[in-house]
C-alpha positions as CSV (number, residue, x, y, z in Angstrom):
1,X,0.0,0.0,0.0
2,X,1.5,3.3,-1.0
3,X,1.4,6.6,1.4
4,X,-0.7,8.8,-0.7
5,X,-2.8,10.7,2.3
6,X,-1.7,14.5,2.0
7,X,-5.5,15.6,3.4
8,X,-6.2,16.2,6.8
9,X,-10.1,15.9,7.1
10,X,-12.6,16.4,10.3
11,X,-16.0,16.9,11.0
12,X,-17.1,19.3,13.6
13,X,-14.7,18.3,16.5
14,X,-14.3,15.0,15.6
15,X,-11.0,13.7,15.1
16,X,-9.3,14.1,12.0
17,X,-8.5,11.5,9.6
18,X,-5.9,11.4,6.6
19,X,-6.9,10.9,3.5
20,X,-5.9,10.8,-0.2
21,X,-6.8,13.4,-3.0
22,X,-9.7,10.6,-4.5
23,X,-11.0,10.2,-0.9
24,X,-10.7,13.6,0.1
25,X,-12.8,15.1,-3.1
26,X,-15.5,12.4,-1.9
27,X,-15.8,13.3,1.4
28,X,-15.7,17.2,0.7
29,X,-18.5,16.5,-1.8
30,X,-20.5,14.8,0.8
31,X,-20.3,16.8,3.5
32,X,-21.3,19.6,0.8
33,X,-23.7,18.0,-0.3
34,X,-25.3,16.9,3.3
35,X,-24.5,20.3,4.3
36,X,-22.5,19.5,7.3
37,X,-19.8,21.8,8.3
38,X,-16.4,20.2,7.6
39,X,-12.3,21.1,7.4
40,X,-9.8,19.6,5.3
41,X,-6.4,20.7,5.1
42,X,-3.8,19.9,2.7
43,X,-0.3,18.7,4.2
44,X,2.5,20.0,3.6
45,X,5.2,18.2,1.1
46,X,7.4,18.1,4.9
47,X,4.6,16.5,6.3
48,X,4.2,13.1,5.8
49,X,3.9,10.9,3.6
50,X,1.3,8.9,5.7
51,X,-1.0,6.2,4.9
52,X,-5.0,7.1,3.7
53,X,-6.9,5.9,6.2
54,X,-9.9,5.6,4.0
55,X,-7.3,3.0,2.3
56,X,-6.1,1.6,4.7
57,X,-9.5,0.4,5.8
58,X,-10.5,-1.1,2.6
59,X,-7.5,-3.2,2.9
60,X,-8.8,-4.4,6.1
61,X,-12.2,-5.0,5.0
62,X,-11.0,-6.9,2.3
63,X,-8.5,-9.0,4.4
64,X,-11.9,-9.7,6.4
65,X,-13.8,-11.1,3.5
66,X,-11.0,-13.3,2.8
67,X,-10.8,-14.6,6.0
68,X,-14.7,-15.3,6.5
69,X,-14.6,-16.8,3.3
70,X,-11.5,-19.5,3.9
71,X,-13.0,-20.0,7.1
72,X,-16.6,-20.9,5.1
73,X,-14.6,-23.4,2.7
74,X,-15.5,-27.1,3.2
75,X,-12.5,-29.0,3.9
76,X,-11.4,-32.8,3.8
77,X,-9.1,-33.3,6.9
78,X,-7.0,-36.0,6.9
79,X,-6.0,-38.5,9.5
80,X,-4.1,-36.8,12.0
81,X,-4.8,-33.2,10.9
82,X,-6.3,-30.9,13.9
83,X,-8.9,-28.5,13.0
């Protein structure tokens, strides 16, 4: 996973999370759109890089699924194999 967060984003006082340009655009666009006061903030080039947490928890969700899947799979176990 690459560090692309430069955006700091928050919602009211809320705490902030980092997020990527494609991320960021969405959220600002939401929170225009539901009208609900938000700040983003664009890091400096000296800050960072960091990971998008918007990302990041894809990735995790993701991982999940797998897991829940493999763990859904029929298996044959073999004499002396523990589950």
């Amino acid at each position: 996973m690459e560090k692309t967060g430069k955006f700091l984003t928050a919602i009211g006082e809320r705490s902030p999370a980092i997020m990527c340009e494609k991320h960021a655009k969405v959220f600002e666009e939401t929170m225009l759109t539901a009208q609900v006061p938000h700040t983003i903030y664009e890091l400096d080039e000296d800050d960072g890089p960091y990971y998008c947490h918007a990302c990041d928890l894809q990735v995790a969700k993701d991982y999940v699924k797998k897991q829940e899947e493999a763990a859904n799979q029929p298996r044959i176990i073999l004499p002396g194999e523990f589950i």
